[in-house]
Every structure is written in C-alpha cells, then in structure tokens.
C-alpha positions as CSV (number, residue, x, y, z in Angstrom):
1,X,71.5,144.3,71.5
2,X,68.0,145.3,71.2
3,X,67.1,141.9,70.8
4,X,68.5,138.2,70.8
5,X,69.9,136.4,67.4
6,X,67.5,133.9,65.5
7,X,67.7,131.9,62.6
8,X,66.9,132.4,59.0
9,X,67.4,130.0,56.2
10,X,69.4,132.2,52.9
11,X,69.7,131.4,49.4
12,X,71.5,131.5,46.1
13,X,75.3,130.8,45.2
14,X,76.6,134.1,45.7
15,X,74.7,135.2,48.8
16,X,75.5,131.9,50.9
17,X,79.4,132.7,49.3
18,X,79.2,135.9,50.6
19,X,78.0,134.8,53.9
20,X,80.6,132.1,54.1
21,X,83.4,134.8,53.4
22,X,82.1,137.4,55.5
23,X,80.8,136.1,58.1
24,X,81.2,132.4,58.4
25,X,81.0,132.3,62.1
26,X,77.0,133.0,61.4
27,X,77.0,130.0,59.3
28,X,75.3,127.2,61.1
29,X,74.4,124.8,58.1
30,X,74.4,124.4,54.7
31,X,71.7,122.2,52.0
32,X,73.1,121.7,48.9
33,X,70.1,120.1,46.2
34,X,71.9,116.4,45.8
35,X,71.5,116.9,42.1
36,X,74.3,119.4,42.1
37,X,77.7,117.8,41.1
38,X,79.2,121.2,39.2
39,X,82.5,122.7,39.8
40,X,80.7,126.3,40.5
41,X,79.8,125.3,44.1
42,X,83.4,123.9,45.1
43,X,84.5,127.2,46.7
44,X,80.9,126.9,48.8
45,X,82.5,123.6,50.1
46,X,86.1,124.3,50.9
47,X,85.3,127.5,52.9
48,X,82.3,125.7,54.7
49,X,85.0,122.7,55.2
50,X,87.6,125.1,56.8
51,X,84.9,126.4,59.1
52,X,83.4,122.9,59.7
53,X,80.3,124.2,58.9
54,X,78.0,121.0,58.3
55,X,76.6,120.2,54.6
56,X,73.4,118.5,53.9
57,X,72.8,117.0,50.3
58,X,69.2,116.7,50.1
59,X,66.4,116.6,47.5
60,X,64.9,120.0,45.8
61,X,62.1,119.2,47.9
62,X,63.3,119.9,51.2
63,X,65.0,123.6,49.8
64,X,61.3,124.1,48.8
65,X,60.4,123.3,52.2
66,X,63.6,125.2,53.7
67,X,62.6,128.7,51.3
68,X,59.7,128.4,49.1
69,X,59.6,128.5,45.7
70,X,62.2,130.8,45.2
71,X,65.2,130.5,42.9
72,X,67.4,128.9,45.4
73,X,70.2,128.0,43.0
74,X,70.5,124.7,44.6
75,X,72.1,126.4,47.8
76,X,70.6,127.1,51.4
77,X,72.4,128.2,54.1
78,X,70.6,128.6,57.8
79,X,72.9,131.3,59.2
80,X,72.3,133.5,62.8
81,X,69.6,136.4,61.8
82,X,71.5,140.1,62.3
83,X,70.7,141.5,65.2
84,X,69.4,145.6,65.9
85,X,71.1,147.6,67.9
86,X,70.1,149.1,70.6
87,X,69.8,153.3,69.8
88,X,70.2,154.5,73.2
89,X,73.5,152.6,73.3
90,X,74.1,153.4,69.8
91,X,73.8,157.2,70.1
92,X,76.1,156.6,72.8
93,X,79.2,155.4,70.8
94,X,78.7,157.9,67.6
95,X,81.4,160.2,66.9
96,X,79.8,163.2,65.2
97,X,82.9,165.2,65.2
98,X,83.9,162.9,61.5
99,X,80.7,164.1,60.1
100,X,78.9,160.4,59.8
101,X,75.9,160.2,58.0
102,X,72.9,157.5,58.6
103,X,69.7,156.8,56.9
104,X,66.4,156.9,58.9
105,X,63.9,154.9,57.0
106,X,59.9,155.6,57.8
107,X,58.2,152.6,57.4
108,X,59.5,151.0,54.8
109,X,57.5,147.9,54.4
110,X,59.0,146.1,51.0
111,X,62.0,143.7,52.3
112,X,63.5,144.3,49.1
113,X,63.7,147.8,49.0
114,X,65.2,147.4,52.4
115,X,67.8,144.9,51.5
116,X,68.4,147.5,48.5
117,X,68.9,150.1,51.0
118,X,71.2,148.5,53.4
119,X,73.4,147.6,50.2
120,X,73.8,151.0,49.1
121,X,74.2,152.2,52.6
122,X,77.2,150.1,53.1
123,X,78.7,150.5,49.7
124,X,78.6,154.1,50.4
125,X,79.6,155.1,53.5
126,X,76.8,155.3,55.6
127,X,77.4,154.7,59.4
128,X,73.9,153.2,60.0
129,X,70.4,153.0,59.1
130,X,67.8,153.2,61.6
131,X,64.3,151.7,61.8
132,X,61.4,152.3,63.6
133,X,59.9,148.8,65.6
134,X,56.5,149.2,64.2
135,X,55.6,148.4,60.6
136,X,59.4,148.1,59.2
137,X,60.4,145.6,56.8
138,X,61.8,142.4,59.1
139,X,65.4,141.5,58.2
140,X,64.5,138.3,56.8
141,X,65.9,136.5,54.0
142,X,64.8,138.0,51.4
143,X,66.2,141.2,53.1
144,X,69.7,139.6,53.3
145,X,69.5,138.3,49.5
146,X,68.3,141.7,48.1
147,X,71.5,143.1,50.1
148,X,73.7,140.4,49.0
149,X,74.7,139.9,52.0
150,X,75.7,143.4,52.9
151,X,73.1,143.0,55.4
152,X,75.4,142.5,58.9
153,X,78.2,144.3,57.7
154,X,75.9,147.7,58.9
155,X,74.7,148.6,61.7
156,X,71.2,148.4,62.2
157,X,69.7,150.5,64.6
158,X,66.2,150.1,66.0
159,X,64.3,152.8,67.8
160,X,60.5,152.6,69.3
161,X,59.7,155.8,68.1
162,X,61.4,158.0,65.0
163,X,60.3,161.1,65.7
164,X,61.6,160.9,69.2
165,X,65.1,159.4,67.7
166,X,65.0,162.8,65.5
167,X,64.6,164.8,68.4
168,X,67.8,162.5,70.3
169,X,69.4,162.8,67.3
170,X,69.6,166.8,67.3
171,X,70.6,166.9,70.5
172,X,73.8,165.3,69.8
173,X,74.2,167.6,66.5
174,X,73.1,165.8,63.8
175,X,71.3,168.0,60.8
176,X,67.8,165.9,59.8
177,X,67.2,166.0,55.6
178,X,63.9,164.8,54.7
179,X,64.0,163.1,50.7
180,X,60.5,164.6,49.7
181,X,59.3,164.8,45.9
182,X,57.9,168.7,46.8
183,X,61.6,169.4,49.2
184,X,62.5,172.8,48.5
185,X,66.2,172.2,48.4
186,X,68.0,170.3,45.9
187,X,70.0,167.2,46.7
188,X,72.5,168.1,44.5
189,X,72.7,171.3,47.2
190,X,73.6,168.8,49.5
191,X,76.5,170.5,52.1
192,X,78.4,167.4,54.4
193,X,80.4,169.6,57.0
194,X,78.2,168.2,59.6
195,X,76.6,165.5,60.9
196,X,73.9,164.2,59.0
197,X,70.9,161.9,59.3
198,X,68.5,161.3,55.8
199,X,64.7,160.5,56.0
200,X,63.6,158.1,53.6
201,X,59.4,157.6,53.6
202,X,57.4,154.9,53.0
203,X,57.0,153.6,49.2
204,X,53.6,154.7,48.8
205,X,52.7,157.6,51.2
206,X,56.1,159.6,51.6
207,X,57.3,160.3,55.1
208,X,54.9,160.9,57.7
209,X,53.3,164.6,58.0
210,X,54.8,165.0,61.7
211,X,58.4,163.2,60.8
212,X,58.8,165.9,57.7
213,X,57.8,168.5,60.4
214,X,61.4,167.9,62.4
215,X,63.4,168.1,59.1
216,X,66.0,170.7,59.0
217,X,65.9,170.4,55.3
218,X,63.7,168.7,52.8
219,X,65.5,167.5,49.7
220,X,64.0,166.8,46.6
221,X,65.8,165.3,43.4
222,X,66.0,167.2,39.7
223,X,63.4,165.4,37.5
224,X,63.1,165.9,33.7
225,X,60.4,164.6,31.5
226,X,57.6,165.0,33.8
227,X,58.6,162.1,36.0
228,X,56.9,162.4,39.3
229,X,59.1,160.1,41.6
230,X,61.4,157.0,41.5
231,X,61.4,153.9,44.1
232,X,62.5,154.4,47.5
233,X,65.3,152.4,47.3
234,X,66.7,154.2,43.8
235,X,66.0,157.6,45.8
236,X,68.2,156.5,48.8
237,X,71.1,155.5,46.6
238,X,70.7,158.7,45.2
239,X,71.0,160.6,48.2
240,X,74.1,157.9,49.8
241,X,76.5,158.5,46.6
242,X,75.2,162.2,46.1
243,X,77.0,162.2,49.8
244,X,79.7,159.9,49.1
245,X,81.2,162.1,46.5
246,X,80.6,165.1,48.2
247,X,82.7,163.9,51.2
C-alpha cells in the first residue's frame, strides 16, 4: 500500500448501509442522532449488531461536529479511509492479455466528480483508476458518499507522476485514449481488442498539454445543438459504458 489507512467519518442512510454490507470490517463506529426512533434504520442496527460494531446515540449536535452541516440523515459512521495502491506493485499484478481497461484522471480536483467517477468505474468494468499525488481530489467523505460507497470496492492506484505512469503503462501494452472536446476520433469509434487506459482532464483546463502529447488516440464525444462540453464525471461514464458495451 502506497500509504497507511486513516479514518474518515461517512454519512447518510444508504451509504453507512452500504458500508455496513460491503465492507463492515472498515466499520469502526456508528452515531445515530438520538431523535431517531424509525423503523428505516433497523437494518443499520442488526448488521452493525452482527459485526459488533459500537452505536453511539447522540445529539444532532455532535453529527454537526462529526460532518458539518451536511445532510447526514441522522447517520454517521467512522469507517478505515481506502487506501492507494501502490502502481509499481500494481503494474505488476495486471493481466493485459483480458484486455482491462483503467481510467487515468489528470487532476481532477472536485471530490464529487471523483466519487462520480469511481462509481461509474466500478459499475462498469473498469479495472482501476489512477491518480496522480499532486492536486487530486483526496478520498474523503464526500468522495465515498458521491460514490455510494463504491469507493473500496476499486482499486485505486496512485502514481507520483502521470506522464511517467503513461510511459510504464505502454510498456506493458496498454493503448493511451485521451477524452478531448477537439479529439479527432470518435468515442463511439472506440475498438477494445487491447488493453486500454482513458485520460480524463481536469474540470476546467482539459488534460495537460504534455499528458495529451502521449495519447495514442484522442477521443472526442458527438455533440448536437452547439454544446461545447459536458462535466468530467458525465464524460467518463460516457467513455466506461461506451466500453462496457463494446466488450
């Protein structure tokens, strides 16, 4: 692991559910607002109870505290942060010969286009996304509630410098596509016999000049009525299913 496990507090019904089902061994604690006494909760309890995860009834207060003034739903969980991956050891265990695919994201700095992202990733097929150290989107909780908790179930791989992961990356066969509003190619041109690993830029400047530079292809998407481009996270669930049918 590229580095060691933390905390972070999550937050809503269905994400803390989601933990608890998924991944209940990352469960350390749950806060429950004591004002709570509905029936929609009780599956929260039983699975926490199973696990002998501890429950904390508490005052809205101390979620505030816990999370801010978000809309907790009355739940908080403090669960083990996912941890990166390490690429070098990543690269390492990939099987190109199945034709994987993975998402390289440059600088994406809104959590919530990341937690979008890792969603649609995981829902789709994708072996991994990879980040770069500097100015990336933490996974923090807002990360994890955007994904719904899809969050750990992909890996995510974190490499001090993306243009040098490229280069790794086509050593060991993988094809680089670039998602770029002016890409010559069409996504819907997209070929999958190979290995394959997606750019996707930064919300407001694109990918970087010398990232687009290494791209074996640069895809752009079909756009009618004079609409210039959509949000990064739409545009990678674009490209994910566009490849998820394809294979």
């Amino acid at each position: 692991m590229d580095n060691k496990d933390t905390s972070i507090y999550i937050y809503g019904r269905n994400t803390v559910r989601e933990a608890l089902t998924n991944e209940a061994e990352k469960v350390e604690k749950i806060f429950v607002r004591d004002s709570i006494h509905d029936s929609n909760i009780s599956t929260i309890f039983e699975v926490a109870s199973q696990h002998n995860i501890p429950i904390s009834h508490v005052p809205g207060s101390k979620l505030y505290d816990l999370v801010g003034g978000v809309n907790d739903q009355g739940v908080v969980a403090l669960r083990s942060e996912v941890s990166y991956l390490n690429f070098g050891e990543w690269l390492d265990s990939i099987d190109t010969s199945t034709y994987p695919a993975i998402l390289l994201l440059d600088e994406i700095e809104d959590p919530g286009n990341f937690g979008a992202m890792l969603r649609t990733a995981a829902a789709a097929g994708i072996s991994a996304v990879l980040v770069p150290k500097h100015r990336q989107a933490p996974v923090n909780a807002t990360v994890y509630k955007t994904s719904a908790g899809t969050a750990g179930r992909i890996p995510i791989v974190r490499a001090g410098n993306l243009n040098q992961a490229i280069l790794k990356l086509k050593d060991e066969g993988f094809w680089i596509g670039g998602l770029d509003m002016s890409g010559d190619q069409s996504l819907w041109d997209l070929e999958v016999d190979r290995a394959l690993a997606f750019v996707i830029g930064n919300e407001g400047s694109g990918i970087s000049e010398k990232t687009l530079e290494h791209c074996d292809y640069k895809f752009s998407i079909p756009m009618e009525n004079h609409v210039e481009s959509l949000n990064a996270s739409v545009s990678a669930a674009l490209l994910c299913y566009e490849w998820h049918r394809k294979k």
